[in-house]
N, C-alpha and C positions, 0 to 999 in steps of 0.2 A: 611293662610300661608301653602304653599307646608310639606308635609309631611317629604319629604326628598328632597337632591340636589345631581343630578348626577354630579362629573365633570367626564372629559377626555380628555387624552394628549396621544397621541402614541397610544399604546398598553394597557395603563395604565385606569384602571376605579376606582373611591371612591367615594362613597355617604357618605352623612352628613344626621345625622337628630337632624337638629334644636329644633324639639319636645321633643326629648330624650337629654335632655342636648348639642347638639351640638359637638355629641358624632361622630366621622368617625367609619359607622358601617362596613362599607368592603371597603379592597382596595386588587383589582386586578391588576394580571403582566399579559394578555398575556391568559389570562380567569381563572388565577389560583389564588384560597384566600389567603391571606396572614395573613388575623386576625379570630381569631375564632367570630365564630358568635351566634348570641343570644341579647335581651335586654341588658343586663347586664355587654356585652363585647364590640368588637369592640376594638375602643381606645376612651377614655374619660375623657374630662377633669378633673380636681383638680383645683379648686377655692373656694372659697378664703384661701383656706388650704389646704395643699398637704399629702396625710400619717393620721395619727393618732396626735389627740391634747388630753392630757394626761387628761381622768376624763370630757372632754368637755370641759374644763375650760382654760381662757388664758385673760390677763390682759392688757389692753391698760391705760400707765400710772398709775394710782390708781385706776383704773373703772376697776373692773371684771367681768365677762361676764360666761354664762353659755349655751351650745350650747347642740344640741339634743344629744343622748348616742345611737350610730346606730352600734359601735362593741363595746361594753359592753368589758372593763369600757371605751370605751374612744369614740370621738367623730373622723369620718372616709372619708378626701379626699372631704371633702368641700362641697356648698352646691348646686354650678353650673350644675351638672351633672343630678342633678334630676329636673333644669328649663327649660324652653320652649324660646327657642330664636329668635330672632327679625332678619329680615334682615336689615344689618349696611348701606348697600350699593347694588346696580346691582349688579349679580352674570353673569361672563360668562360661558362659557364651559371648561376652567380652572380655575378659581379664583373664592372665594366666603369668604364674611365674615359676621358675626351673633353677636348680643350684650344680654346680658341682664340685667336689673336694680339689683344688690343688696336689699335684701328685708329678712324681718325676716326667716328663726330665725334668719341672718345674721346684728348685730347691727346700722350696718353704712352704709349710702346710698353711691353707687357710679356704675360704671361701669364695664363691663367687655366685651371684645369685641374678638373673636375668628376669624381669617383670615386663608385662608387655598388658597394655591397656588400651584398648580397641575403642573408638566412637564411630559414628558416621561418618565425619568428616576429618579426624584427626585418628593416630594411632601416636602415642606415649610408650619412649622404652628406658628402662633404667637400668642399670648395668651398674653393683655394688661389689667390689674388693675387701674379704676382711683376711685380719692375719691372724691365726691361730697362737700363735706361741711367738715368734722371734719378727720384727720389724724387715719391711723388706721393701726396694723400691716397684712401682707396678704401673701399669696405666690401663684404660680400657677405653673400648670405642665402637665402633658401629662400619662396616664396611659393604654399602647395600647399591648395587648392582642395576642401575636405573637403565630401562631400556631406551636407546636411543631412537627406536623408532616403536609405534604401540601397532604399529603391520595392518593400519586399517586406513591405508591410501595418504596419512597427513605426512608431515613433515619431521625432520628431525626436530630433536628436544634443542632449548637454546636455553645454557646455563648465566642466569647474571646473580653478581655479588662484587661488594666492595670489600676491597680485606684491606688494610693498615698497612701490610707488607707480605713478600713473599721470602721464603727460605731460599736463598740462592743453592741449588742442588749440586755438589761436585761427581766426577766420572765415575764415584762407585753409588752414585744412586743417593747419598745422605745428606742432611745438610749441612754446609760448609762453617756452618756458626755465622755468616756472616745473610742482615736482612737488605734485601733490596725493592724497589717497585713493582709491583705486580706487572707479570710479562702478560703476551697475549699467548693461547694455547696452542697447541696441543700440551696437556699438564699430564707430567705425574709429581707432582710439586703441594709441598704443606705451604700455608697463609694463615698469616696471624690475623684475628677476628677480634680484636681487643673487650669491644662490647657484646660478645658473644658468635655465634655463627649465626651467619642468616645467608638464608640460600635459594634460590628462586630457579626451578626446572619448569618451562614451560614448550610445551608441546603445540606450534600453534594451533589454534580452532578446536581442541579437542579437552584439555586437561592444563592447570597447572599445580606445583605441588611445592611447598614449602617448608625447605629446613630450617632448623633451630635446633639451638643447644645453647647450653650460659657457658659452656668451654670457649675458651678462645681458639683452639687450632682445629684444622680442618686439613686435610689429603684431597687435594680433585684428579682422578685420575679419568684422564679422556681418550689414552692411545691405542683403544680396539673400537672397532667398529661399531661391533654388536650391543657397548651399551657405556655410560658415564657412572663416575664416582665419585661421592660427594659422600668423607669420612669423617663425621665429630669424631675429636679425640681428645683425651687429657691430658695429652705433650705431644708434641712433633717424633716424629721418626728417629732412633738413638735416644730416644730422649730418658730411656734407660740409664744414660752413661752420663748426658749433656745437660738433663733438668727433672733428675729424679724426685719421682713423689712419695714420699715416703708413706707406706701402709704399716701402723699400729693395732696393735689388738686391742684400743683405745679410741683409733681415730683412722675408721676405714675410708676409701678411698668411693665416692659415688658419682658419676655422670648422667645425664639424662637427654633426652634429643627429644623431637618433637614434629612429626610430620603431617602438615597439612595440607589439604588437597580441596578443588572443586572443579566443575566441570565449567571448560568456554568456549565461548563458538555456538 
């Protein structure tokens, strides 16, 4: 298996490395980085859990389940990002997509399959949950790594969006059940997006670039330096425990996000 997969549309370059979770470790406009880089970073996914599940812990029907503790106390952003992924299908020179099997510590066998569809001025990712044999709750999502500054003398990025509400977050990081008005940042905070996520990064005079997803929740995390984040996902944080989705071997589970970009200034 290729270590990593170039695509390229236009102006536009993104490598995948399937090794690393099937993680987009760079996507360039035009030769210019867009995500910070590093093992660690990039953008990557969240499967079969998106955020933080409270203690590790989360119950499918009357069976509890007990998952690894990787941000102490809680169990963090699923367990896809750190497998080695399969090619699903031919990859062209824009398109490509990657699977891998479900497997411990993850309780329940089933699928996971990441598609990733390049243009010039948009990239398309889809992130699909199936369940092999026994029904189980899951969520997936997208956690990509926007550099707060693109180091060619502009300005920092400036994030706008209107969310409906925000998760009021209590002292262990989750949220409290309870919805409040959108604060001002610094965030590491989910927002409900009722009409979907829409998300606007613009970089002044240089670049801006456009999220979307038909998901309604979204994670913005803005409290390092080096770069923002802006998370489609298919429930909120816990939401394991607090707004389970149930994945069928009948009725899997699929998200989709959508980033657009052009150049200004």
């Amino acid at each position: 298996m290729a270590i990593e997969k170039k695509l390229t549309a236009g102006d536009a370059e993104l490598i995948l490395r399937p090794d690393q979770g099937c993680r987009v470790a760079s996507l360039k406009v035009g030769g210019t980085e867009l995500l910070r880089q590093g093992d660690k970073f990039g953008a990557f996914v969240m499967v079969p859990w998106c955020g933080r599940t409270e203690n590790g812990v989360f119950r499918n029907g009357g069976v509890t389940h007990q998952l690894p503790i990787d941000a102490p106390p809680h169990a963090i952003h699923g367990t896809g990002r750190h497998a080695v992924w399969q090619e699903a299908a031919p990859a062209t020179d824009t398109d490509a997509a990657y699977y891998y099997d479900l497997a411990d510590p993850w309780p329940y066998p089933g699928r996971v399959t990441h598609k990733v569809e390049l243009a010039p001025h948009s990239v398309k990712l889809t992130l699909s949950v199936e369940a092999a044999v026994d029904s189980f709750p899951a969520q997936a999502g997208w956690h990509p790594w926007w550099l707060r500054n693109l180091g060619q003398g502009g300005q920092d990025v400036e994030l706008a969006f209107h969310a409906a509400w925000q998760e009021q977050r209590g002292d262990n990081h989750l949220p409290t059940g309870k919805r409040i008005d959108p604060l001002p940042g610094p965030w590491d905070d989910c927002f409900g997006m009722p009409d979907g996520v829409d998300v606007e990064l613009t970089w002044p005079g240089e670049m801006r670039v456009r999220v979307e997803s038909p998901t309604e929740w979204m994670v913005v995390y803005t409290e390092q330096p080096e770069a923002v984040c802006v998370e489609p996902q298919s429930g909120p944080p816990n939401g394991l425990n607090t707004l389970p989705r149930l994945v069928t071997p009948i009725d899997p589970l699929e998200i989709t996000t959508t980033w657009t970009w052009h150049r200004i200034g």
